[in-house]
VEXMARVEX-408815 format. One line per 8 residues: number of its first residue (from 1); their letters; for each residue z, x, y of N, C-alpha, C. Coordinates in Angstrom, 2 decimals, always signed. Atoms other than C-alpha are relative to their C-alpha. Layout:
// residues N
NUM = A = Z X Y Z X Y Z X Y; ...
This chain:
// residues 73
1 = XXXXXXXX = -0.46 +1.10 -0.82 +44.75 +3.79 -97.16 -0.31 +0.23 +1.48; -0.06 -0.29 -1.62 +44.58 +5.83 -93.85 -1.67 -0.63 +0.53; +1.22 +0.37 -0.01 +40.71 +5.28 -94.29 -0.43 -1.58 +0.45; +0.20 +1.94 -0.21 +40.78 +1.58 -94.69 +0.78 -0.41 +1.04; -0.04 +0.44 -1.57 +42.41 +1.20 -91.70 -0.76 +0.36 +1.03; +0.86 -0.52 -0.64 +40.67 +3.20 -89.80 -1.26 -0.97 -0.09; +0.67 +1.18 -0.29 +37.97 +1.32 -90.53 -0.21 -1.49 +0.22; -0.38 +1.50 -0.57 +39.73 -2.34 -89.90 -0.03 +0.48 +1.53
9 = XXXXXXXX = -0.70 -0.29 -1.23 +40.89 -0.94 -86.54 -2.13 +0.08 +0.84; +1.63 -0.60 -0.96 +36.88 +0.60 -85.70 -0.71 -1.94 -0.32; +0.26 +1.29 +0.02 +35.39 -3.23 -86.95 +0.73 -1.22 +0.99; -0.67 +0.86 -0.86 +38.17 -5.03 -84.99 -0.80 +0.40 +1.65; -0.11 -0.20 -1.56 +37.19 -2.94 -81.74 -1.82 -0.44 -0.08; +1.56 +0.60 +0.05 +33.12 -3.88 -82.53 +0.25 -1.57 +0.50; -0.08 +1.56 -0.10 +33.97 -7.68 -83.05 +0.33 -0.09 +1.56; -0.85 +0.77 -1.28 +36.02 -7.84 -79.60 -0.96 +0.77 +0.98
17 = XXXXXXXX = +0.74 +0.01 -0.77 +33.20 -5.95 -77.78 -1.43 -0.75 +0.36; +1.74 +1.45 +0.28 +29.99 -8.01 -78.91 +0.55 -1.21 +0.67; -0.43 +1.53 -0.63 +32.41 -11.02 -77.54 +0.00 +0.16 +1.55; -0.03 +0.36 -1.86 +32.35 -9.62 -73.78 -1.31 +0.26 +0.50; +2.00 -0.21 -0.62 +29.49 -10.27 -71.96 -0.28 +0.79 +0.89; +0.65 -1.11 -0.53 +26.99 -8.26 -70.87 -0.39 +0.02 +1.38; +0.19 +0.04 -0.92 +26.22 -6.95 -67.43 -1.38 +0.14 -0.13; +1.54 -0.23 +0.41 +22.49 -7.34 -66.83 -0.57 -0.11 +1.72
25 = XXXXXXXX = +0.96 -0.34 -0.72 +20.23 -5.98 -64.04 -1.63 -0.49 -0.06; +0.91 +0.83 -0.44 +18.02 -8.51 -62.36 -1.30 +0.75 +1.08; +0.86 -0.94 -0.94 +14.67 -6.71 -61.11 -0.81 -1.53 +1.34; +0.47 +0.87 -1.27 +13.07 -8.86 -57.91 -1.21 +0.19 +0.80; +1.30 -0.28 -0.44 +9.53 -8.64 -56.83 -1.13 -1.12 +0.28; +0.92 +1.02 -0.50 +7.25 -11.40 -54.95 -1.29 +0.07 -1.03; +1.52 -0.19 +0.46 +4.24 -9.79 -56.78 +0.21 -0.34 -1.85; +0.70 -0.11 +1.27 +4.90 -10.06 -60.30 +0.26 +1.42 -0.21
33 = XXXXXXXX = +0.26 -1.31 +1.26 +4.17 -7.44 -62.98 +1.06 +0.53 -0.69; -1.00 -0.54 +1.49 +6.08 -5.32 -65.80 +1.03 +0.03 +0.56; -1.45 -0.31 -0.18 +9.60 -4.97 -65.50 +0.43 -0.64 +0.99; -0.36 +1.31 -1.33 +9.90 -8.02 -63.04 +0.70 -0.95 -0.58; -0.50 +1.03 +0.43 +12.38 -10.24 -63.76 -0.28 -1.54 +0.43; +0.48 +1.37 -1.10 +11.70 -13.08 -60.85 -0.43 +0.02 +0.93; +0.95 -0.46 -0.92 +9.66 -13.13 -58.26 +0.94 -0.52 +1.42; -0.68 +0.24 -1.37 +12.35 -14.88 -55.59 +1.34 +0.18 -0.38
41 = XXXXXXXX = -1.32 -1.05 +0.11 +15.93 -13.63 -55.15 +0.62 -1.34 -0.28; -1.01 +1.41 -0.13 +17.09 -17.57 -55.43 -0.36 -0.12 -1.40; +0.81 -0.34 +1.64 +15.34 -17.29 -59.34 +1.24 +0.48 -0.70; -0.51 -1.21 +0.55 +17.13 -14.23 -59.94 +1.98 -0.46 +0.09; -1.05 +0.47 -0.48 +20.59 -15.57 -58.35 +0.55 -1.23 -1.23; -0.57 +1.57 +1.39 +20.60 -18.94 -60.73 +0.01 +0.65 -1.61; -0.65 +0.15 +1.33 +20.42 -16.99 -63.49 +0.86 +1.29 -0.42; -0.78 -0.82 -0.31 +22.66 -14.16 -62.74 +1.00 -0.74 -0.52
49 = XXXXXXXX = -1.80 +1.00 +0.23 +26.36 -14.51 -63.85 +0.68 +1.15 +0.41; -0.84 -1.11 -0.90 +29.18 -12.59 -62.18 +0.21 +1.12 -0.81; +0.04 -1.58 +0.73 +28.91 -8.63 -62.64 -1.20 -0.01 -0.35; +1.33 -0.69 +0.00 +25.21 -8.91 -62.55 -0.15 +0.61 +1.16; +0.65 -0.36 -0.90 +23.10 -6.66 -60.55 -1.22 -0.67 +0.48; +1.84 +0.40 +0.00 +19.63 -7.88 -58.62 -0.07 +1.03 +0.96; +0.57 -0.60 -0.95 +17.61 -5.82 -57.11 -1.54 -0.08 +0.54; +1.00 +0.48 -0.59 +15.00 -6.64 -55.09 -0.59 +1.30 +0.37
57 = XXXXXXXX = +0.80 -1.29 -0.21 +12.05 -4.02 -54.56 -0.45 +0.15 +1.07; +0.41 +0.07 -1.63 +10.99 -2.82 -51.20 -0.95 -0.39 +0.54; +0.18 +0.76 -0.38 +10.61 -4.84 -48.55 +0.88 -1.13 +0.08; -0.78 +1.29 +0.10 +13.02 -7.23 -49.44 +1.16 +0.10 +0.53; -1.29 -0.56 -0.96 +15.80 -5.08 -47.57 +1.61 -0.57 -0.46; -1.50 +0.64 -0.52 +19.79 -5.85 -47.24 +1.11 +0.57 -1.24; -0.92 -0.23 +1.59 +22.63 -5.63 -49.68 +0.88 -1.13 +0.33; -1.01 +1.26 -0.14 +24.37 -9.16 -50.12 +0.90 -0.40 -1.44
65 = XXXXXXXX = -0.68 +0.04 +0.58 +27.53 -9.77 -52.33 +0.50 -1.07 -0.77; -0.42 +0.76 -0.31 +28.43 -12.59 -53.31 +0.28 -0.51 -1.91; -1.13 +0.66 +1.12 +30.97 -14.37 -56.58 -0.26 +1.01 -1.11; -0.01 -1.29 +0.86 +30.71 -10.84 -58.38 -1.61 +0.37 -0.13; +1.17 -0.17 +0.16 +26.87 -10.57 -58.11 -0.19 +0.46 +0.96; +0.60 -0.44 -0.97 +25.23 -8.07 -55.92 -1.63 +0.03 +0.15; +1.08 +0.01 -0.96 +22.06 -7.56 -53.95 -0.21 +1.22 -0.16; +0.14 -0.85 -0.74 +20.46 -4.40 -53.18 -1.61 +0.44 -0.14
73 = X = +0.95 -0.37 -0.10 +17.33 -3.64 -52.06 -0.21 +0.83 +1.53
């Protein structure tokens, strides 16, 4: 019995993490190429959701904050 709970309890804590969403790191680069998400930080911004990261690659300077989404390049 101890078993079969154990494994309700480990399935319950799966289900209720797949339901919170994911933080996802927005890459930022004018030029293009691999591992580029958008090429302008206003791109990257619309499709951000709060508790993303963007980061813009150098050149693009600053660190700006803004409705749980940061900046940093």
């Amino acid at each position: 019995m101890l078993g079969r709970t154990i494994w309700l309890h480990t399935a319950a804590l799966l289900c209720a993490a797949a339901a919170l969403p994911a933080q996802r790191t927005w890459i930022v680069n004018d030029l293009g190429g691999p591992g580029v998400d958008h090429q302008t930080f206003m791109a990257a911004y619309d499709a951000a959701s709060s508790g993303d990261t963007i980061i813009l690659e150098p050149g693009s300077g600053g660190v700006i904050s803004s409705r749980g989404r940061s900046r940093r390049g």
